[in-house]
N, C-alpha and C positions, 0 to 999 in steps of 0.2 A: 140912092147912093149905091155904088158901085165898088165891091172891095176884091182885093186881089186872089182871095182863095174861090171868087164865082168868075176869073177868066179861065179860058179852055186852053190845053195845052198847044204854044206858040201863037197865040193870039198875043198884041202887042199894046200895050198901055202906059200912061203918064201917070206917075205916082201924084195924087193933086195934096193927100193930106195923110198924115200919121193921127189915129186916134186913140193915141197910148199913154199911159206915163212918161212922164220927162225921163226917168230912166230907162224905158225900152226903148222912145226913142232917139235919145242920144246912142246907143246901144247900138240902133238899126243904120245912124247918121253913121257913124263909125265906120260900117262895114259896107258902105256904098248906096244907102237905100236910103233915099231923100224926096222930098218934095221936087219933081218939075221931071226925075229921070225918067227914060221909060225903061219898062222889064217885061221879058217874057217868060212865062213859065214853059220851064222842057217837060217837065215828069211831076205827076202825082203819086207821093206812095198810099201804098194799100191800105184800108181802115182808118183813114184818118191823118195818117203820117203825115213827113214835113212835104211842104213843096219846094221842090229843085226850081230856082231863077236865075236868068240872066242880066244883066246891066246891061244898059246903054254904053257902056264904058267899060265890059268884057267881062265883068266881074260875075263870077257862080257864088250861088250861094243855098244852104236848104234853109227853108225858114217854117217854123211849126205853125200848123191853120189856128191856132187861136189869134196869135201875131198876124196873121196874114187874113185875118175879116176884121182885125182894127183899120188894116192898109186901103183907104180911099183910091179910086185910079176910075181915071177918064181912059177910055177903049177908044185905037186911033182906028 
């Protein structure tokens, strides 16, 4: 398994699963980050911090690495 905080910056991938609580991720659905999109990541911050993402559908967003190794994604 493949999750979003082990792609490299602008490498492009299809979100295939959310492996979270129903509350984070309806939370994540909310805010653009769903099953089948794809995202790239622009920017890692330092120590750990959140990672900077793009949507398929324009959308930026930073999401913290804990959230983002539950994020499943198939590398196109």
């Amino acid at each position: 398994m493949r999750t979003l905080d082990q792609l490299s910056v602008g490498a492009t991938a299809s979100v295939r699963a959310l492996h979270l609580s129903e509350r984070d991720s309806s939370r994540l659905r909310a805010v653009g980050l769903f099953e089948g999109i794809m995202v790239t990541p622009l920017r890692f911050a330092p120590w750990g911090g959140p990672i900077h993402l793009r949507t398929s559908t324009g959308s930026e967003l930073a999401l913290d690495r804990e959230l983002a190794r539950a994020v499943e994604v198939d590398p196109t």
